[in-house]
C-alpha positions as CSV (number, residue, x, y, z in Angstrom):
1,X,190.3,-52.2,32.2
2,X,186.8,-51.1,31.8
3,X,183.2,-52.1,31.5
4,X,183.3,-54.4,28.2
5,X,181.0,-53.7,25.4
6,X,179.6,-56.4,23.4
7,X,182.1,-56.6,20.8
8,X,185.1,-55.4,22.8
9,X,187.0,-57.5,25.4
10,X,186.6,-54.4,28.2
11,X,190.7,-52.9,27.9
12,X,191.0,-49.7,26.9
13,X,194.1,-48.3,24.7
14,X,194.6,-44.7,24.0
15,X,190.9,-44.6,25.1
16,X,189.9,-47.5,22.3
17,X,188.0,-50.1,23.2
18,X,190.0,-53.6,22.2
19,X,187.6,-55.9,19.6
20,X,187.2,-59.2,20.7
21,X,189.7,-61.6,18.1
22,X,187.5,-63.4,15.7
23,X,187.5,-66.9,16.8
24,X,188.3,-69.9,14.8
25,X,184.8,-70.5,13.6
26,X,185.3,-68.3,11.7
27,X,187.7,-69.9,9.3
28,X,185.0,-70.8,6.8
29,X,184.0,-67.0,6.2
30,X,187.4,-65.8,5.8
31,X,187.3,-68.3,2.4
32,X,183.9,-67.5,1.1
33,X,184.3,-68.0,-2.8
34,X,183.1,-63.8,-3.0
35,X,185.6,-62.5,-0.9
36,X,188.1,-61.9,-3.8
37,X,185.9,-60.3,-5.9
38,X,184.2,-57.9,-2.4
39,X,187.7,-56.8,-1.2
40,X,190.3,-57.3,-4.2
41,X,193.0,-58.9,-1.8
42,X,194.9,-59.1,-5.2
43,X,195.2,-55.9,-5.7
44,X,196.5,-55.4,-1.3
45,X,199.0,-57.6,-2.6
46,X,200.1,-55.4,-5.6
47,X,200.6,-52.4,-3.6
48,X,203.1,-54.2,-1.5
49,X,205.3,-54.6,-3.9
50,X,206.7,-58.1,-3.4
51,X,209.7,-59.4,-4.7
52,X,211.1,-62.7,-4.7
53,X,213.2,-63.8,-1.9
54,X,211.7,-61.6,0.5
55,X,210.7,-62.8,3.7
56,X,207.1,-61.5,4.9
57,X,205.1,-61.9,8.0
58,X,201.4,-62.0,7.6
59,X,200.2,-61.4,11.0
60,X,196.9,-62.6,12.5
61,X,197.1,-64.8,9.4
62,X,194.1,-66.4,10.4
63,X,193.2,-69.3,7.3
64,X,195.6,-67.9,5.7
65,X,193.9,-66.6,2.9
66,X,196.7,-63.6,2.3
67,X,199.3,-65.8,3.1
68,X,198.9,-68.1,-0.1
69,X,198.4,-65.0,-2.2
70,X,201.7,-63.7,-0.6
71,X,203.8,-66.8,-0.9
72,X,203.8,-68.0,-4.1
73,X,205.5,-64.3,-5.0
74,X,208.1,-64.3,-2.4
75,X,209.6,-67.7,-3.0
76,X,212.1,-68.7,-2.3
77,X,211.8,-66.4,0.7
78,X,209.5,-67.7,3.2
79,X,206.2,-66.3,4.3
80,X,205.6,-66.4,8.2
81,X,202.3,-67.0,8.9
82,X,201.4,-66.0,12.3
83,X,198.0,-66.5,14.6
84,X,197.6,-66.7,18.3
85,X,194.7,-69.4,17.7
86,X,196.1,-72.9,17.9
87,X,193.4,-74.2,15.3
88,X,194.3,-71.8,12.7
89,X,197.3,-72.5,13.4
90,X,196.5,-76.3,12.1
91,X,194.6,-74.6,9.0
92,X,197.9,-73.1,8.4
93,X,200.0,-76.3,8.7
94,X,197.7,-77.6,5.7
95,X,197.9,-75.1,3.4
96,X,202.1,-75.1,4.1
97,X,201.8,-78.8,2.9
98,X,200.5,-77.9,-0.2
99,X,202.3,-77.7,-3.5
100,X,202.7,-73.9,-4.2
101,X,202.5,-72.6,-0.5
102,X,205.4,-74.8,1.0
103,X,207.6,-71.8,1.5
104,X,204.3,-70.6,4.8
105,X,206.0,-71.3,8.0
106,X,203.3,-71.6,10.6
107,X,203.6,-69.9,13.9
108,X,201.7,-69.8,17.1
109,X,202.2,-66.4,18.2
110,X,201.8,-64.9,21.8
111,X,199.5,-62.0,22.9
112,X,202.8,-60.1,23.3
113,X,204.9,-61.3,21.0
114,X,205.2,-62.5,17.6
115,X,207.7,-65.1,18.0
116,X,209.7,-64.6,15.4
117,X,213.6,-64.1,15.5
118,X,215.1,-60.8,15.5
119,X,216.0,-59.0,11.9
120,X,214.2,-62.1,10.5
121,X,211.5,-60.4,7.9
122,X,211.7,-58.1,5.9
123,X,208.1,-57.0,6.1
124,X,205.2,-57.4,8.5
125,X,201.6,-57.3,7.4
126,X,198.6,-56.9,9.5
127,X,195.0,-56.9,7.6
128,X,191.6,-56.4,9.9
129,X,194.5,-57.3,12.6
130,X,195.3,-54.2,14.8
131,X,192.5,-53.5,16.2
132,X,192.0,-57.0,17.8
133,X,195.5,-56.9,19.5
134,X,195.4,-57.2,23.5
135,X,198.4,-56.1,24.0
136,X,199.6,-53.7,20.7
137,X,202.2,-51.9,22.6
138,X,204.5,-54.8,22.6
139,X,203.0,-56.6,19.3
140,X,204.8,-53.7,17.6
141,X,207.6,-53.7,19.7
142,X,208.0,-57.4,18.9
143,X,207.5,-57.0,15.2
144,X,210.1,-53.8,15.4
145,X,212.7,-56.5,16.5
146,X,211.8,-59.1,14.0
147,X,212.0,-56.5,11.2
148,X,215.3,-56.0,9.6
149,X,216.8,-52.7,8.7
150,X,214.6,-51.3,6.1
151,X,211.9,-53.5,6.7
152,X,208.0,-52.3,6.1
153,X,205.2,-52.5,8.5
154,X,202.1,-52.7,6.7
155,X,198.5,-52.0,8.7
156,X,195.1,-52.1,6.5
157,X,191.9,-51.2,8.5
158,X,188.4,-50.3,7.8
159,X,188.2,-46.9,7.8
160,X,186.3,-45.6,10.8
161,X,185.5,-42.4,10.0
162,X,182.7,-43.6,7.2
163,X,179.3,-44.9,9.0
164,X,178.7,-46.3,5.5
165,X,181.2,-48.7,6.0
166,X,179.0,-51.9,7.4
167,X,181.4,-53.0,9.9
168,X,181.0,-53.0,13.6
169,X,182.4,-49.9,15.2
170,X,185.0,-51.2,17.2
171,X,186.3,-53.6,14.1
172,X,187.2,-50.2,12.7
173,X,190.2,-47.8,13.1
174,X,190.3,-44.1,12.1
175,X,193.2,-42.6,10.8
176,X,193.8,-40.2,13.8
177,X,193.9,-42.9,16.2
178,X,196.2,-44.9,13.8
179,X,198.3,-41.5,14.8
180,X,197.4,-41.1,18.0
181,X,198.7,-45.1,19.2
182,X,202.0,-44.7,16.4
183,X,203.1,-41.6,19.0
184,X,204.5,-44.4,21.3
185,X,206.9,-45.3,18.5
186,X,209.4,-43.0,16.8
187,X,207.2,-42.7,13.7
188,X,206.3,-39.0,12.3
189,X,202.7,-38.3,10.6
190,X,203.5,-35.0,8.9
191,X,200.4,-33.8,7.3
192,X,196.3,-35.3,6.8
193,X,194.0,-33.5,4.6
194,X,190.2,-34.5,4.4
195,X,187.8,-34.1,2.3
196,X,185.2,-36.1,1.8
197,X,185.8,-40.0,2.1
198,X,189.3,-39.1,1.4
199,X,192.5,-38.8,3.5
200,X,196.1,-37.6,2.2
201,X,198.9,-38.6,5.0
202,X,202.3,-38.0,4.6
203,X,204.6,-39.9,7.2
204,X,208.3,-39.5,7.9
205,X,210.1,-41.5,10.3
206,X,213.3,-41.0,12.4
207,X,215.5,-43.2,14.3
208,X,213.9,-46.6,14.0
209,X,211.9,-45.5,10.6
210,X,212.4,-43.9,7.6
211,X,209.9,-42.5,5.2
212,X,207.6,-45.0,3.3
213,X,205.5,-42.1,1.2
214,X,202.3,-40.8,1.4
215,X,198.5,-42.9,1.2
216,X,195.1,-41.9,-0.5
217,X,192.9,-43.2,1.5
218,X,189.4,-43.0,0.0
219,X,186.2,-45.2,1.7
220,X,184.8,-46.1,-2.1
221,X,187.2,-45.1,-4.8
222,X,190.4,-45.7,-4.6
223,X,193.5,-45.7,-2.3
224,X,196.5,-43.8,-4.3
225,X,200.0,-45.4,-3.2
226,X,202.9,-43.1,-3.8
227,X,206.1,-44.7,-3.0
228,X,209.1,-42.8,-4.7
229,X,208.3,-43.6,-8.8
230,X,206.2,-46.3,-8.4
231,X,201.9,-44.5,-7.7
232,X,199.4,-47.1,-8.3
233,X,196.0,-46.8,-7.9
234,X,194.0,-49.3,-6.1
235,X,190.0,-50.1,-5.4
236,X,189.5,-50.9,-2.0
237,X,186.1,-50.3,-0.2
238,X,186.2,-49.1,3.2
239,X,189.8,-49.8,3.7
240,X,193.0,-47.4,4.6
241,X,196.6,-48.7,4.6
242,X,199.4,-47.3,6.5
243,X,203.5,-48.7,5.9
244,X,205.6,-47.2,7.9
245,X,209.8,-48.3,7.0
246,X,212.2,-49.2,9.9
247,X,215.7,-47.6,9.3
248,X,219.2,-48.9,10.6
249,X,219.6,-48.5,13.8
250,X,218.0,-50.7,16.4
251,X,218.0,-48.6,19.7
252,X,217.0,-45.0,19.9
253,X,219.3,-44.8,23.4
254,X,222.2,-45.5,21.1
255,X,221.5,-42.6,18.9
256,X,221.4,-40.3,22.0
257,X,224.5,-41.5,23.3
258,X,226.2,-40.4,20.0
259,X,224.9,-37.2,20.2
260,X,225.5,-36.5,23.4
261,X,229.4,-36.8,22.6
262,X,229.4,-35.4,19.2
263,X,228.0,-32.1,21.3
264,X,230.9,-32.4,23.6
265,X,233.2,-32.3,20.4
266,X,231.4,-29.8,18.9
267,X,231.7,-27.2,21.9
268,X,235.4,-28.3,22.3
269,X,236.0,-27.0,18.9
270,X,234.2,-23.7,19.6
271,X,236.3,-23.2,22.5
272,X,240.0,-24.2,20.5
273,X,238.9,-21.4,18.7
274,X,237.8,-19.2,21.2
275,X,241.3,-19.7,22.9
276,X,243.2,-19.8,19.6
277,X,242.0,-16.4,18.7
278,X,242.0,-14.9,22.5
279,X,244.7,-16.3,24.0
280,X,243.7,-16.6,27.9
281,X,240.2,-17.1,27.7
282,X,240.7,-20.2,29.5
283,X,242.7,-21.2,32.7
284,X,245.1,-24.3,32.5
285,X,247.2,-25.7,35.0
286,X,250.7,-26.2,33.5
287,X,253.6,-27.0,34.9
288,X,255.6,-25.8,32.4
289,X,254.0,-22.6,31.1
290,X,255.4,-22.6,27.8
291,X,253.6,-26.1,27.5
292,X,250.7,-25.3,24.8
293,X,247.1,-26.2,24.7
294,X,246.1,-29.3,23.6
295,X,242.3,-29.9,21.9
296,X,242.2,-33.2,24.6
297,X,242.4,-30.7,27.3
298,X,239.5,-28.5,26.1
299,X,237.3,-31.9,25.2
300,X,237.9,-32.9,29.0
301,X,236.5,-29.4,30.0
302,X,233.7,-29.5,27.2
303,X,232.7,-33.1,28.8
304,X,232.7,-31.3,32.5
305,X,230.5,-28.4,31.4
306,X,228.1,-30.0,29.6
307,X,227.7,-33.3,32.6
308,X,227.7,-30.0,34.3
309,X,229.6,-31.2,37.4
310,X,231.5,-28.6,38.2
311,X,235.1,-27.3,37.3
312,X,237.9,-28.6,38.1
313,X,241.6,-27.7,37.2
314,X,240.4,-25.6,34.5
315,X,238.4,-22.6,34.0
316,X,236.6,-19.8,31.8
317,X,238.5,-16.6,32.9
318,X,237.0,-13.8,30.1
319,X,233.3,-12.9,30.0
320,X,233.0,-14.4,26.3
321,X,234.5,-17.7,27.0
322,X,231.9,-17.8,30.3
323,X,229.0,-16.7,28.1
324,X,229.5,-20.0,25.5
325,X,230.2,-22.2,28.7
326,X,226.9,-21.3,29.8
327,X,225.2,-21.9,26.6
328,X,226.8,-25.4,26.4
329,X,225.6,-25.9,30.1
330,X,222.0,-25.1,29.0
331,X,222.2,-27.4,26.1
332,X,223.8,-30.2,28.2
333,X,220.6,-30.1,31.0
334,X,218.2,-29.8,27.9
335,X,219.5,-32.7,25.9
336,X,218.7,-35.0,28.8
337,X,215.1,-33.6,29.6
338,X,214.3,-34.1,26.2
339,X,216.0,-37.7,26.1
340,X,213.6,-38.6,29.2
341,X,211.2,-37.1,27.7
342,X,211.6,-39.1,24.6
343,X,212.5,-42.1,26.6
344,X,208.5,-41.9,28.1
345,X,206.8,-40.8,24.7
346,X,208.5,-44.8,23.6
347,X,207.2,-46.7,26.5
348,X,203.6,-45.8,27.8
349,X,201.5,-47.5,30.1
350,X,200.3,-50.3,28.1
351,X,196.5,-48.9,28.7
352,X,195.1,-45.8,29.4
């Protein structure tokens, strides 16, 4: 926490000053009759690329004003509108009683969570959103739950790097911090070029993402989508859009696990080989010694070097089988620094 400024609530993330949420009074201004024609939401909507039975969250929902452009295109999936303002949440009750929206499910969200059930939607969207999060650490971990496998986050922001953009400063996101705060998630930014108002980004995602394509992001022209075939150009003042995919898989501690053993069967292999071709490179303990080597016997050993705790009943006798038992002992200690390291990258300190 930190001295608050007058449109931030005073906690600091990744050195960001948190926005103060727009309150419910503001309802009335999310629905102005220009907004369509200022900010195109129609044309947000296109480059999401709804289909019908989809089931979407539209997060920080607010009146709801995406969420009954959203719905009508995704029934007879449902549309989970989600606020953390009890009011809006009322707002929202209306407009799900309506004929043409009754697929919105209305739900009062939690500062931390999004309170929706686990591999429940297929994508989450967060417009003007982000920014205003107290607690975005565990926002996006709650939405990564809720998505199912190959599910899309979505994040549209005003760009902050334009001063022409006439929004308050701290209402705005650049695309490096974007980066900077995705760095606690297993998501991969691969390249940014700048020039100008406009921003090329290339993501790739491992582990709990996969790739979702590259964005244009330009302050006054156009954002260019490129998702696979489909490219559309879209008008959107001010505004960038990241979508980042989630992949199968649902724990990143589960992936290492697997690795961990598949190294122990790969350098089991290496060493049915080693003794195959040099008989004696090893040392077993037979009782009968015209008993031959089994692979089970040189897995056990490739699980004690690489735990590296020490042998036991057998043992690398010529200097090429101990060179590769070393190797696999290095690659065993570094595995696990870099799975702790890992392990800290995914949960930070929830301010910094």
């Amino acid at each position: 926490m930190g001295a608050a400024s007058r449109d931030g609530i005073g906690k600091y993330y990744y050195h960001r000053e948190i926005a103060h949420v727009m309150g419910f009074e503001g309802a009335g201004w999310l629905e102005r009759p220009d907004r369509r024609s200022e900010e195109r939401p129609d044309l947000l909507v296109n480059a999401l690329h709804l289909e019908p039975g989809m089931n979407v969250a539209d997060v920080g929902a607010g009146s709801g004003y995406l969420s009954k452009l959203i719905a009508p295109l995704i029934a007879p999936g449902q549309l989970f509108a989600v606020d953390v303002q009890p009011q809006m949440v009322e707002l929202l009750k209306g407009l799900a009683a309506q004929p043409g929206t009754r697929n919105i499910v209305p739900i009062l969200g939690s500062t931390d969570s999004v309170n929706l059930r686990k591999n429940s939607i297929d994508m989450a969207v967060m417009v003007d959103t982000y920014h205003e999060l107290s607690q975005p650490y565990e926002i996006i971990q709650s939405l990564m739950s809720a998505l199912k496998s190959g599910g899309r986050l979505v994040f549209v922001e005003y760009r902050g790097e334009d001063p022409n953009v006439a929004i308050k400063p701290l209402h705005k996101m650049t695309v490096a911090q974007i980066r900077l705060e995705m760095k606690a998630f297993p998501l991969t930014l691969e390249r940014t070029d700048e020039h100008g108002h406009r921003t090329l980004s290339t993501v790739t995602c491992d582990f709990l993402y996969s790739c979702a394509g590259y964005y244009d992001y330009d302050s006054f022209d156009e954002i260019q989508v490129s998702t696979g075939a489909n490219n559309l150009s879209v008008p959107w003042p001010g505004v960038f859009l990241n979508m980042v995919t989630k992949s199968g898989g649902d724990t990143f501690r589960g992936g290492a696990l697997a690795g961990y053993i598949m190294l122990a069967f790969f350098w089991a292999f290496i060493f049915v080989l080693v003794e195959s071709f040099m008989p004696g490179s090893f040392s077993f303990p037979r009782v009968d010694p015209t008993e031959p080597t089994t692979f089970f016997q040189l897995l056990y050993f490739s699980l004690t070097t690489l735990t590296t705790v020490g042998y036991g009943d057998i043992t690398p006798v010529t200097d090429q089988a101990r060179s590769l038992v070393m190797v696999e002992q290095l690659a065993g200690v570094f595995f696990v620094a870099v799975l702790i390291a890992r392990l800290a990258g995914l949960y930070p300190p929830s301010t910094e």
